[in-house]
C-alpha positions in Angstrom: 114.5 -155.5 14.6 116.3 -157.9 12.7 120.5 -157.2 12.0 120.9 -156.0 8.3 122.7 -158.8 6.4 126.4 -158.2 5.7 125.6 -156.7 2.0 123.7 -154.0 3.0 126.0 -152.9 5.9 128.9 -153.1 2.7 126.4 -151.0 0.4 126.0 -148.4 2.3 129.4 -148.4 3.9 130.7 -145.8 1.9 127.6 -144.1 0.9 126.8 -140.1 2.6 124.6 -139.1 4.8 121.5 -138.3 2.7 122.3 -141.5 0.4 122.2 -143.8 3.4 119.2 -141.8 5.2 117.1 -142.5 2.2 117.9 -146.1 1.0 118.2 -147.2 4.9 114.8 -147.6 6.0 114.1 -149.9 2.7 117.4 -151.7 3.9 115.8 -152.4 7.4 112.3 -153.2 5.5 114.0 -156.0 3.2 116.1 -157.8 6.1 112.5 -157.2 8.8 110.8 -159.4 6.2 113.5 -161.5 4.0 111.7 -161.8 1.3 112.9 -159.3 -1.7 116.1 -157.3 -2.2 116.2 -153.9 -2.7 116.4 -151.8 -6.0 118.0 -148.1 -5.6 116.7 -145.9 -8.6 119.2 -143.1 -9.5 117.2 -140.7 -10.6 118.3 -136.6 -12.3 117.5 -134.9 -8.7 118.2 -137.7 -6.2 117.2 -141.6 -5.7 115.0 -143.7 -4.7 114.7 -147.3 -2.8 112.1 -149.6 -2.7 111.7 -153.9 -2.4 111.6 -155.4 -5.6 110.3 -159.0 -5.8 112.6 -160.2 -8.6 115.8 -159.3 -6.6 116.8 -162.2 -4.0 117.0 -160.8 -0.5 120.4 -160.3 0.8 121.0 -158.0 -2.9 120.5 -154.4 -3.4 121.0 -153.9 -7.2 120.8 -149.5 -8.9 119.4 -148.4 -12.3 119.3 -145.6 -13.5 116.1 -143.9 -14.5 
């Protein structure tokens, strides 16, 4: 497995538990394939995380639904 990229280690630095256990595997997806950052959706009851092709790798950007 490839080393997550400085940015996501800072990301989720601070995060909790359930935060990081949810946006982490995305995390490890992103830097496996360095191709597409990562987009964390807050969402009412929790978030979400997936790859999203129009953030450069290396970036992990939230919205809010």
């Amino acid at each position: 497995m490839k080393q997550l990229p400085e940015s996501y280690l800072a990301y989720i630095e601070d995060k909790d538990e359930d935060f990081t256990a949810t946006v982490l595997p995305i995390l490890r997806q992103s830097a496996a394939d360095q191709l597409h950052g990562v987009k964390v959706v807050m969402l009412p009851h929790g978030i979400q995380a997936h790859l999203d092709e129009t953030i450069p790798y290396g970036e992990v950007r939230e919205d809010a639904d």
